[in-house]
C-alpha positions as CSV (number, residue, x, y, z in Angstrom):
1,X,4.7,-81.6,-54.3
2,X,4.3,-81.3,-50.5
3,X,5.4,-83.5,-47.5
4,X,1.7,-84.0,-46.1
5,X,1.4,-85.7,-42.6
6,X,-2.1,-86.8,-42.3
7,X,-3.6,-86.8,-38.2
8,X,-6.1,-89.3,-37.9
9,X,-7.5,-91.3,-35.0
10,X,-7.3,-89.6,-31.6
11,X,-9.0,-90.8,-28.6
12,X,-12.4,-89.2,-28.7
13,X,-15.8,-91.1,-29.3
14,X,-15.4,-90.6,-33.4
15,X,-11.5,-92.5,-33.6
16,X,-13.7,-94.4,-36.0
17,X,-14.6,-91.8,-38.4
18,X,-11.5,-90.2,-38.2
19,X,-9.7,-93.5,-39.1
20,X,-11.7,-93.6,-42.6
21,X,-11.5,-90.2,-43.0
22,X,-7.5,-90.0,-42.3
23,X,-6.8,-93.3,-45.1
24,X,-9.2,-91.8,-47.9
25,X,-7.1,-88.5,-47.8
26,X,-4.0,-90.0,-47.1
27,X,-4.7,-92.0,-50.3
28,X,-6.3,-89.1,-52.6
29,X,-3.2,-86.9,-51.8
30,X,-0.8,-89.7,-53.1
31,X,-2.7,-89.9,-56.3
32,X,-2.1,-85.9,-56.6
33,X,1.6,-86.7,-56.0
34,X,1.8,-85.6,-52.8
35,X,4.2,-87.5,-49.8
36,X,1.7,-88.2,-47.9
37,X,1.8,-90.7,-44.9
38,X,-0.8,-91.2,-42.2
39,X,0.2,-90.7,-38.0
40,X,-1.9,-92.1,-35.7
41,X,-2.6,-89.5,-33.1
42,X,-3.0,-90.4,-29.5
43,X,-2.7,-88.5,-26.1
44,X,1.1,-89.4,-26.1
45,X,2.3,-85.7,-27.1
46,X,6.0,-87.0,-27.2
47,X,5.3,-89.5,-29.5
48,X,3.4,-86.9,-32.1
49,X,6.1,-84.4,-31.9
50,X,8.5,-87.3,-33.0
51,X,6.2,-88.5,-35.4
52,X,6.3,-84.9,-37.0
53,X,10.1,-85.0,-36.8
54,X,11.4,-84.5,-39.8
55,X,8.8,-81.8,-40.5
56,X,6.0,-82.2,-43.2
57,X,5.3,-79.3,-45.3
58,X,1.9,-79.3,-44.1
59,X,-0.1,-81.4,-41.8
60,X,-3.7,-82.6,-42.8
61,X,-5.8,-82.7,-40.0
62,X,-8.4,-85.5,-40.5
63,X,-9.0,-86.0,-36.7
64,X,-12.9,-85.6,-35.1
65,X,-14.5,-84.9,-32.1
66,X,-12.8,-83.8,-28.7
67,X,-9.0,-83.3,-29.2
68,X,-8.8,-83.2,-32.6
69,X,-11.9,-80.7,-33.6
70,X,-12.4,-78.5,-30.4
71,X,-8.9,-76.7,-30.3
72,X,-6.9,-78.4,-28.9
73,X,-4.3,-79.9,-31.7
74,X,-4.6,-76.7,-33.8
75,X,-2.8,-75.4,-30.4
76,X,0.1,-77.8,-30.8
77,X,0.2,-77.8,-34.3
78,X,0.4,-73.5,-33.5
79,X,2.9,-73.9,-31.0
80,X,5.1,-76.4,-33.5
81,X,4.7,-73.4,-36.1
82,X,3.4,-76.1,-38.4
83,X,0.4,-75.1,-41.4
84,X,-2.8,-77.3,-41.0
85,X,-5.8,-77.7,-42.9
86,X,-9.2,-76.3,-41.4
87,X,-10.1,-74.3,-38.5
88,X,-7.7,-72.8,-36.1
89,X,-7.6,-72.8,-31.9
90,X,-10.6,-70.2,-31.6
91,X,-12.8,-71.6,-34.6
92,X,-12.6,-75.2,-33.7
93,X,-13.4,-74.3,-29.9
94,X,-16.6,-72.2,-30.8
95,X,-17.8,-74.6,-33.1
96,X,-17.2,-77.5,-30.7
97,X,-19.3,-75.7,-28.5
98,X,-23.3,-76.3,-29.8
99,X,-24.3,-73.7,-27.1
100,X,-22.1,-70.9,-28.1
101,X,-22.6,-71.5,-31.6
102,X,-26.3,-70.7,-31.0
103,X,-25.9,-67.8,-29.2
104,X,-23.7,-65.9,-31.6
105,X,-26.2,-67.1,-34.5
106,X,-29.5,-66.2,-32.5
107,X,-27.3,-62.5,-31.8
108,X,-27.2,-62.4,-35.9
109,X,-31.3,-63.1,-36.2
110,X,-30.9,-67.1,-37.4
111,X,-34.1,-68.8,-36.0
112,X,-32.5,-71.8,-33.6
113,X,-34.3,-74.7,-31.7
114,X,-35.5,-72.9,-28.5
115,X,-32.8,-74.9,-26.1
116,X,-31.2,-74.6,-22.4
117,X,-28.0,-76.0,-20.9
118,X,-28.8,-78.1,-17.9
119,X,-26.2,-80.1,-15.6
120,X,-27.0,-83.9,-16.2
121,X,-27.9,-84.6,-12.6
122,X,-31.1,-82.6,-13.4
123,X,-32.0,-84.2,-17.2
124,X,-31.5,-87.5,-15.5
125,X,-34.5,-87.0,-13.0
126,X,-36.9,-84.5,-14.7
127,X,-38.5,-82.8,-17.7
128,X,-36.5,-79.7,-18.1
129,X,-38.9,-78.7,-21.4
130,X,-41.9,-80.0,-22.5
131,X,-41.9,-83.1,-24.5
132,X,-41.4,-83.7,-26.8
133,X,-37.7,-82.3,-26.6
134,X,-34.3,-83.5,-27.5
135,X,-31.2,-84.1,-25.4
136,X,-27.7,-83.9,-27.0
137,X,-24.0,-83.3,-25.9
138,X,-23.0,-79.7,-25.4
139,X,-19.4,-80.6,-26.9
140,X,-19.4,-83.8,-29.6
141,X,-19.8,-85.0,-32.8
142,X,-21.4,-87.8,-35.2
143,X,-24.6,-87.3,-33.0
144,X,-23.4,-89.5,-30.2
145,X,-25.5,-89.2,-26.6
146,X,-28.3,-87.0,-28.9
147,X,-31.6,-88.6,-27.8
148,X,-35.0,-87.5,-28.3
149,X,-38.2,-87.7,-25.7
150,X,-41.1,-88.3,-26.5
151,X,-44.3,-87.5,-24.8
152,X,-45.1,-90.6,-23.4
153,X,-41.7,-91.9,-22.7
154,X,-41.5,-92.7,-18.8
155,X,-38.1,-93.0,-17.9
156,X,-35.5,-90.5,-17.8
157,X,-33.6,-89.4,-20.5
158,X,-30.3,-90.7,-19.4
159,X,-29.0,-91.9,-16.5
160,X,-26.6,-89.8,-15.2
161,X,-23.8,-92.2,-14.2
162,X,-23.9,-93.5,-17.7
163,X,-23.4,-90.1,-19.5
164,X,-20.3,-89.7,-20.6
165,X,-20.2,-86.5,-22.5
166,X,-19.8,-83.6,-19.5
167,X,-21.1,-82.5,-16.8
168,X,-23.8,-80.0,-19.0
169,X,-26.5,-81.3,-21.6
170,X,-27.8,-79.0,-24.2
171,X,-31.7,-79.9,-24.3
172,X,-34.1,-78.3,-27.3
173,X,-37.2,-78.1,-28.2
174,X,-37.7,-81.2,-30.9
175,X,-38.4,-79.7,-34.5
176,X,-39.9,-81.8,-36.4
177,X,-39.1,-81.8,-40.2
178,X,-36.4,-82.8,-42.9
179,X,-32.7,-82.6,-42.5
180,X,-30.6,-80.2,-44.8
181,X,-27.2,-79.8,-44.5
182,X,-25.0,-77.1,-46.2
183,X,-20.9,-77.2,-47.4
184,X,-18.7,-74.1,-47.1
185,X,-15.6,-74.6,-49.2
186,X,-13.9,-71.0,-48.7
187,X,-15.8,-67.8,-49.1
188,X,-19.1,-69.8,-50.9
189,X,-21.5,-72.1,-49.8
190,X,-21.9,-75.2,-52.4
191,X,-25.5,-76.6,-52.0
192,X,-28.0,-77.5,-50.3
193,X,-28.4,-81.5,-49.3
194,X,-31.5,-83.5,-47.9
195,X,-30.7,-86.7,-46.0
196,X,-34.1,-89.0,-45.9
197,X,-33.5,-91.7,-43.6
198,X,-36.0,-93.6,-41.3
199,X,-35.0,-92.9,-38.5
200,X,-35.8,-90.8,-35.2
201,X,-33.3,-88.3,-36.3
202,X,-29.7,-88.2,-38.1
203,X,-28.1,-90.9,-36.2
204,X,-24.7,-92.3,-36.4
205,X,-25.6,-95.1,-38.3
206,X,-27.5,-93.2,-41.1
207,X,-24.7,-90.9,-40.8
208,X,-21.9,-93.7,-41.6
209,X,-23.8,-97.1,-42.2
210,X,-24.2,-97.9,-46.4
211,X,-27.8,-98.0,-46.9
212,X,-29.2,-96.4,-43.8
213,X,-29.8,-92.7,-45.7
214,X,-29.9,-91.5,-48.8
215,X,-28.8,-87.7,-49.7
216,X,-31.0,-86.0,-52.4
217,X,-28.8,-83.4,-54.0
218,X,-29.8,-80.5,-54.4
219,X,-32.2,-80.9,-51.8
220,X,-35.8,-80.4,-53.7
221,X,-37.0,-77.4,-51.6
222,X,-38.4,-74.2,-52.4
223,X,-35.7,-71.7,-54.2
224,X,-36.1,-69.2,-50.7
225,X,-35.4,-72.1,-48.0
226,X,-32.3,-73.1,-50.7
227,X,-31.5,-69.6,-50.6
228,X,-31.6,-69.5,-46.7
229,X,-29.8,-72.5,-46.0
230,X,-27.0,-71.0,-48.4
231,X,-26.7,-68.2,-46.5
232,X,-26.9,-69.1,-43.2
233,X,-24.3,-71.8,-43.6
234,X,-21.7,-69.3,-45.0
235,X,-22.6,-66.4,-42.2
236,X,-22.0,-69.4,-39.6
237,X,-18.6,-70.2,-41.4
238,X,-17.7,-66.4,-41.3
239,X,-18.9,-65.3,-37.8
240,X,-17.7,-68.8,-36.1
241,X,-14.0,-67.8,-37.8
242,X,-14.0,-71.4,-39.8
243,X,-11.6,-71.8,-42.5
244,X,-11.1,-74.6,-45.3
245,X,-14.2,-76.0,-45.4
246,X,-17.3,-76.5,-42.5
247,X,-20.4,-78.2,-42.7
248,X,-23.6,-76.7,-41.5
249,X,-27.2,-78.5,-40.3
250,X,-30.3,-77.3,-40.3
251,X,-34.1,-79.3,-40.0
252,X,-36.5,-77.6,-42.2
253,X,-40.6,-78.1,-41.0
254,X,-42.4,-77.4,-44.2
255,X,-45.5,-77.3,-42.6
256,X,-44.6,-73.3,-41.9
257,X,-44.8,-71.0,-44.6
258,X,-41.4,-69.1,-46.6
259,X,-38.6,-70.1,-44.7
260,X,-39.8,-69.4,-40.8
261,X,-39.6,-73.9,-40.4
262,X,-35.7,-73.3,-41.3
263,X,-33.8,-73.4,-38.2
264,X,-30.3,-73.9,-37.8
265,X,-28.7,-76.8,-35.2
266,X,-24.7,-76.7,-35.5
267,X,-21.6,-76.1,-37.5
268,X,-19.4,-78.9,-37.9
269,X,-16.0,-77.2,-38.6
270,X,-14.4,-80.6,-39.9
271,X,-16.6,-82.9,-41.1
272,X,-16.1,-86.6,-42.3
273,X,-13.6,-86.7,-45.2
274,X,-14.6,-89.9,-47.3
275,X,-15.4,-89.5,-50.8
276,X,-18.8,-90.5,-49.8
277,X,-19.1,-88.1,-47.4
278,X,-21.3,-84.9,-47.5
279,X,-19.1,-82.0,-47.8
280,X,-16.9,-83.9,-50.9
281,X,-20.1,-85.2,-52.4
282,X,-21.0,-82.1,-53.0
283,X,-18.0,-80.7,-53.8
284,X,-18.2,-83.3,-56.2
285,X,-21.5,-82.2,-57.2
286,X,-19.9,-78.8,-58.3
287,X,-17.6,-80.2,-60.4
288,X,-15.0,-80.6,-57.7
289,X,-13.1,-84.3,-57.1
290,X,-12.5,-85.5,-53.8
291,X,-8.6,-85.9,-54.4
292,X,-8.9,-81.8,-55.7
293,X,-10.9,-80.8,-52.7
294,X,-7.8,-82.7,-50.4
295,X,-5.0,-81.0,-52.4
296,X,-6.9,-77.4,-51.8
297,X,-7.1,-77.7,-48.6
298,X,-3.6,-79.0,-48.3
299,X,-2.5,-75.3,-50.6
300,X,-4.7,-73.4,-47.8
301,X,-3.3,-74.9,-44.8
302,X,-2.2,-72.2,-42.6
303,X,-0.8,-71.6,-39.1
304,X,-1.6,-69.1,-36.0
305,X,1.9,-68.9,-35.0
């Protein structure tokens, strides 16, 4: 059995998350045997490196958002020549980015939200696209700062000394439609999910509030959007450079014929980790438990170094 140090917390916008996240893994790998203790990760460096001293085996990374998704731990975790789970430095950094996610996908044909990166000074005091449109962070997670406009809303989007997610905003066209989302566990996609919720779109607290969304799984849609989905989650997973598992999202408008009201909207290369969450619930769904899918990604860990 392996020494497992589990990374959860950090110091971006999802600490939250990442703290359920860390404590359901940290407990799933002890009932697999493992030694498997939690360290809170913060922006003390020092104090990770001695929290890593002696060395685990392997480190679970069950951090989110910036820091602990975009690149930047993978890099110490490199540097310490230590195996992690998930994505390494490159992976994590591309997928963090929503805007160069979509350009490599639009290079590969996938059908994307027609979208434009704009500094914030500008979303704050014009239209930048037609309403209706929506406005979202170029770098984060767990949909924080995504806001949609609608075409009678009179004041601006956000107010620029108030944003808090960069200096750029990613604004798209707003699609309306059904939300799918699509596992990766490896080289193979595992279904297909609809979340039905009520409301604007797939907000934080339908995301991670009991009783704000309900996941219909397999997602009821025609066999050649399920098909689609499938395939454009694992081409994402492969061309982005994930490994271990990723997460991809997608709205689908039905009202277009075959699958041309699929579009893709972002990979998330470490999603939430709760048994309850969407990537193990459908692992679960294929026949894979949540305290299996931990220790398989624990045996895959692997480092850059």
């Amino acid at each position: 059995m392996a020494r497992v140090a589990v990374l959860y917390g950090g110091w971006s916008a999802e600490r939250p998350v990442s703290q359920m996240s860390g404590k359901a893994v940290e407990t799933a790998l002890r009932s697999r045997g493992h030694d498997a203790y939690l360290v809170d990760v913060t922006r003390d460096l020092p104090a990770l490196i001695r929290a890593l001293d002696p060395r685990p085996d392997v480190v679970f990374n069950a951090l989110h958002g910036q820091g602990g998704e975009d690149g930047t731990i993978q890099g110490v975790l490199d540097m310490l020549g230590l195996p992690y789970t998930h994505s390494g430095v490159l992976a994590s950094a591309i997928a963090m980015s929503k805007p160069v996610t979509k350009r490599l996908l639009e290079g590969l044909g996938v059908r994307t939200p027609r979208g434009i990166v704009v500094p914030r000074d500008e979303v704050a005091t014009r239209h930048v696209l037609p309403p209706p449109y929506v406005v979202k962070p170029a770098a984060e997670g767990s949909s924080f700062g995504v806001r949609i406009v609608r075409e009678n809303d009179n004041v601006p989007p956000i107010e620029a000394g108030d944003w808090t997610f960069g200096e750029e905003v990613l604004v798209e066209e707003y699609i309306g439609g059904r939300d799918l989302t699509v596992g990766v566990m490896g080289d193979r996609a595992l279904t297909v999910t609809e979340i039905r919720h009520d409301h604007g779109f797939f907000d934080y607290d339908a995301k991670y509030i009991s009783g704000h969304a309900r996941h219909i799984l397999p997602a009821a849609v025609p066999q050649e959007v399920f098909d689609e989905a499938m395939r454009i989650a694992l081409l994402a997973h492969r061309t982005v450079g994930c490994r271990g598992v990723s997460r991809s999202d997608f709205v689908y408008d039905d009202r277009q014929p075959g699958t041309e009201g699929l579009y893709f909207l972002e990979i998330n290369n470490q999603p939430g980790f709760t048994p309850m969450s969407l990537v193990p619930e459908q692992a679960e769904h294929m026949g894979i438990g949540f305290a299996e899918l931990c220790e398989w990604l624990v045996e895959n860990a692997s480092c850059s170094a």
